[in-house]
C-alpha positions, 0 to 999 in steps of 0.5 A: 437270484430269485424270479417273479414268474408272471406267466409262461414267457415273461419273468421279472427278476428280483437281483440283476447279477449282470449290474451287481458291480454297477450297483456296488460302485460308489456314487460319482462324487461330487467337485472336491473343493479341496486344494489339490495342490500345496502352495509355493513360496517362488523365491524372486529370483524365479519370478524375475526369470519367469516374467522376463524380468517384469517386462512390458511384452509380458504386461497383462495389466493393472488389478486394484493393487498392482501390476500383473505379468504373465510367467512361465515358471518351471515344474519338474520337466514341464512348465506352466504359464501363470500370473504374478500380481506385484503391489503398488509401491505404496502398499511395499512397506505395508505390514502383515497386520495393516491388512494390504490388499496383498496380503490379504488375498494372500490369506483368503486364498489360502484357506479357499478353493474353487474351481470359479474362482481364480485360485492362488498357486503361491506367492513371494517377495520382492527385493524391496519387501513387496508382495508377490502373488501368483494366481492361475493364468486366464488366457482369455482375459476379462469379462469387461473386454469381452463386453465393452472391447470389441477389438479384443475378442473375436466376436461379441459373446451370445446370450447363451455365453453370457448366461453361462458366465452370469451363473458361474460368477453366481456359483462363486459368490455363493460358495464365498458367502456359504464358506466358513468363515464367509467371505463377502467380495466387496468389489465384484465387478466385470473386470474382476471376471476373469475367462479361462482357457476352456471360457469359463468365467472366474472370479478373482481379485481378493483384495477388498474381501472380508473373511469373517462374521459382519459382526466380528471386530475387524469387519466392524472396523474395516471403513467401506470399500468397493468400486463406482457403480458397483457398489450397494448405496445402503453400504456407508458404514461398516456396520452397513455390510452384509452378503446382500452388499454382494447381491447389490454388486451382482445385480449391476453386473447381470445388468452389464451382462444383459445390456452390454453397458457399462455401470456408468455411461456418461454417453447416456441419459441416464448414465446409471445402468440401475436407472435405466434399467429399472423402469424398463423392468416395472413397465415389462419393456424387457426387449429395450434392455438386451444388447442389440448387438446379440440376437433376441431369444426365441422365447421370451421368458428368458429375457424376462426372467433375467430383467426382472432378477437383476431388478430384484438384485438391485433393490435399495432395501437388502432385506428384500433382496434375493440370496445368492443361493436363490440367484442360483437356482434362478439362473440356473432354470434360464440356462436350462431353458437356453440349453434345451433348443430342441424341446424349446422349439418342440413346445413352441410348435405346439403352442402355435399347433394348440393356438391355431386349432382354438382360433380354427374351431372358434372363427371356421366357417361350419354348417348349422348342424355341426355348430349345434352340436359343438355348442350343445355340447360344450353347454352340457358336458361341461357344466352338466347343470345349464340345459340349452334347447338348440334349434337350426335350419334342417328342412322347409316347407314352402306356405304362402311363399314363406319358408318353415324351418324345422328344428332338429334334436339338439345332442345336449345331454341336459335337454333335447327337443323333439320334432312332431309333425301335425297334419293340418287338417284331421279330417281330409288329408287331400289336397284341395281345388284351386291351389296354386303354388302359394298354397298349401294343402292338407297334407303339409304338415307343421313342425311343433317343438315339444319340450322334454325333462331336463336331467338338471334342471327338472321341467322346461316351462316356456311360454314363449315358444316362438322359433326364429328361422334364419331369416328372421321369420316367426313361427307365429307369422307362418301360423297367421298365413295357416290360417289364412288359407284355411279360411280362403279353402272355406270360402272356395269350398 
C-alpha cells in the first residue's frame, strides 16, 4: 500500500486495504428472471382435496376461460395457498393443438417467468379431460376492485399506489414484448391485474396471448381477440397485430387508473374513457381527469405527465405510439418524483423563495437612489453595449419658489454624468439688496450635467439636455426665472 504524501499532516491513500474485501465482492445481481422452482403436475386427486372439492367457500371467481378456487395444497411439512383455474366445459375436449386458452397459458408460462407477472406453479386434469392450471395466489384481488368496488378494499388506492401499480403492469408488458420469442398479452386489462400479498400488481391471465413473431404462421392465422374497451381499434385482422395493440390496451388502463372510470360507462357522456379523456388532454384541463376520490398532488407535473402519456398511448396510429420501454422510463420519472416528498416540498419552497423576491424587487417601494442604481446596473452589466445616463432627485435649491433638482452620478459602468456647479455671477459672489425669499443671490450656484465617453458607445451627443425633475418642471423653466431675477438685480442696481 502506497501513499501520496501532500503535506506534513495530510496523506491520500492509493490502496484502501480496509475495503479490499468490499471491493473484490461481486456486484449485486441483478432479478433472476429464471424459474426458481420446477413445475408440478398436481394429480386430481390433490386438487379435489385442496379446494374442498371445488366448493363455493373457496370460490374466487370467474377468468376468461374458467372458474378459479383458492387451494391449500401440501409441500413437504408446510402447505401453500394457490389458485387452480379450471375451463369451461366447452373448452373440456379441446385438444392441445387447437390452442384453448388452457392450454395455451399453460405453454406460455412455462417458458416465462417474472416476478410482475402472475407465475404458473403446475397444472392437471380433470376426470373429464379438463385442464387445470395452478397459478400463484393473490390474496389481495384485482386492480378493478380496488378501483370500481369500494366495498372490498379498505380504502380507494392513492396516486402514489396507483402509480406504482401503472409501472409495475408497465415493467410486465415490457419484459413480454422483449422476450424471446415475444409474447403480446392481447387482453390487458384491470381485472387481469392482480394484488400480491406484499400489494404489488401482477399481471396475469394468458389466455389470449401470442408467443412469437407477428409475421409467424400461427400469429397470421390467429383472428383478433381481446376485451371491449380495451382493445386497439386499428387491430381488425390478424396482420393488424403488433406490440403497440399492448400499448393501445395500457393506454386505457393508465386512464382507468388516473380517472377511476371505467373503459366503458354508460353513466356518462361520453361513455368512452378515450373520448373523454383526450380533449381533456389537448385542451391541458389535467385536473378534471383525476379521480376526485383521491387527493391532487402537490405538484402539478405529475398529473400532466400521466394525462398526456396515456394520451400519447391511445393514439389511432400505432406507429406514433410509444414503447413499452419508453412507458417505463416515462413512469418511472413520476414515481420518482411522487416518491421524493422531501426534496419536493424543498424546490417547492424555493421556487416560492425565488418568486416572492422577483415580485418584492420589481413592485417595492424604493427610494430614487436605490432604484437608480438597480437600473444602472441591470442596464450596463448585462448588456455591457446600451449606456443609459441616470438622473434622480438629491437635493434643491429654491429659485423663484421653484425647485432644482440635482442629478447624482449614475453607478453605470457604460456612462455616468457628472454634477458641475457654476456660480451664477463670476464677478460678485455677494448676495444683493433687496432679496426676499423668491430671490436668489449670486452665491446660489446652478447644477450643469456634463457628458462623459461611454466605453461602448464612444461619445454621448445630445442636444436635448433638458432634465425633468420629479414634478415635471424643466431645467430650461428654471434657466428663464434666472434670468428673470438677473435682469430685475440690474434695474435695482
Amino acid at each position: 500500500m502506497g501513499f501520496l504524501s501532500c503535506n506534513a499532516e495530510t496523506a491520500i491513500a492509493t490502496c484502501d486495504s480496509y475495503n479490499w474485501e468490499h471491493l473484490k465482492k461481486k456486484k449485486k445481481k441483478k432479478c433472476e428472471l429464471t424459474r426458481p422452482f420446477e413445475l408440478r403436475e398436481f394429480s386430481y386427486a390433490d386438487l379435489h382435496a385442496a379446494t374442498n372439492g371445488f366448493s363455493q367457500e373457496n370460490l374466487l371467481g370467474k377468468g376468461s376461460h374458467g372458474f378459479v378456487y383458492r387451494a391449500t395444497l401440501p409441500q413437504g411439512r408446510r402447505s401453500f395457498v394457490a389458485a387452480v383455474k379450471i375451463t369451461k366445459q366447452s373448452e373440456a375436449f379441446a385438444s392441445f393443438s387447437a390452442g384453448s386458452p388452457a392450454e395455451n397459458e399453460i405453454e406460455l408460462l412455462s417458458r416465462v417467468y417474472h416476478p410482475r407477472l402472475v407465475n404458473l406453479l403446475g397444472y392437471g386434469f380433470h376426470l373429464d379431460q379438463k385442464k387445470l392450471l395452478v397459478v400463484e395466489f393473490m390474496p389481495n384481488g384485482s386492480l378493478y376492485e380496488l378501483l370500481h368496488c369500494p366495498k372490498r378494499p379498505p380504502r380507494i388506492p392513492g396516486l402514489y399506489l396507483r402509480v406504482r401499480f401503472a409501472l409495475q403492469v408497465a415493467k410486465a408488458v415490457h419484459f413480454c414484448h422483449v422476450s424471446n420469442p415475444p409474447v403480446i398479452h392481447r387482453d390487458i386489462k384491470s381485472s387481469n391485474v392482480l394484488i400480491d400479498a406484499k400489494f404489488n400488481a401482477r399481471l396475469g391471465d394468458f389466455g389470449l396471448a401470442l408467443m412469437g413473431h407477428v409475421e409467424d404462421v400461427a400469429a397470421k392465422c390467429t383472428p383478433p381477440a381481446g376485451t371491449l374497451g380495451y382493445l386497439d381499434p386499428g387491430y381488425l385482422a390478424p396482420g393488424d397485430l403488433s406490440t403497440k395493440s399492448d400499448v393501445f390496451s395500457f393506454g386505457i388502463l393508465l386512464m382507468e387508473i388516473i380517472s377511476g372510470r371505467n373503459a366503458i360507462d354508460m353513466n356518462y357522456s361520453p361513455p368512452s374513457v378515450v373520448d373523454w379523456v383526450v380533449p381533456l388532454v389537448k385542451s391541458g384541463n389535467y385536473a378534471e381527469i383525476l379521480d376526485p376520490r383521491i387527493d391532487t398532488p402537490e405538484d402539478d407535473g405529475i398529473l400532466r405527465h400521466l394525462a398526456v402519456l396515456s394520451a400519447q398511448c391511445v393514439r389511432k396510429t400505432a406507429a406514433k405510439r410509444p414503447t413499452m420501454a419508453e412507458v417505463v422510463d416515462s413512469l418511472t420519472a413520476v414515481y420518482k418524483r411522487l416518491n421524493s416528498p422531501i426534496w419536493n416540498t424543498i424546490r417547492r419552497r424555493v421556487d416560492c423563495v425565488r418568486d416572492s423576491t422577483r415580485v418584492a424587487a420589481r413592485y417595492e417601494p424604493l427610494d430614487d437612489s436605490m432604484e437608480a442604481v438597480k437600473i444602472s446596473r441591470a442596464g450596463s452589466r448585462r448588456t455591457r453595449k446600451v449606456s443609459s445616463i441616470t438622473t434622480v432627485e438629491a437635493g434643491s435649491n429654491l429659485i423663484g419658489g421653484k425647485s432644482i433638482h440635482h442629478a447624482v452620478k449614475a453607478k453605470s459602468i457604460g456612462s455616468f454624468a457628472e454634477i458641475g456647479y457654476e456660480p451664477l455671477d463670476p464677478i460678485s459672489n455677494q448676495v444683493g439688496p433687496g432679496m426676499g425669499p423668491r430671490s436668489v443671490g449670486f452665491g446660489t450656484k446652478m447644477p450643469t450635467v456634463r457628458l462623459s465617453k461611454s466605453r461602448s458607445m464612444g461619445m454621448m451627443n445630445s442636444t436635448d439636455t433638458r432634465v425633468k425633475n420629479p414634478n415635471g418642471n424643466e431645467l430650461e423653466e428654471s434657466k428663464l426665472l434666472v434670468d428673470q431675477v438677473r435682469g430685475t438685480l440690474k434695474e435695482n442696481s
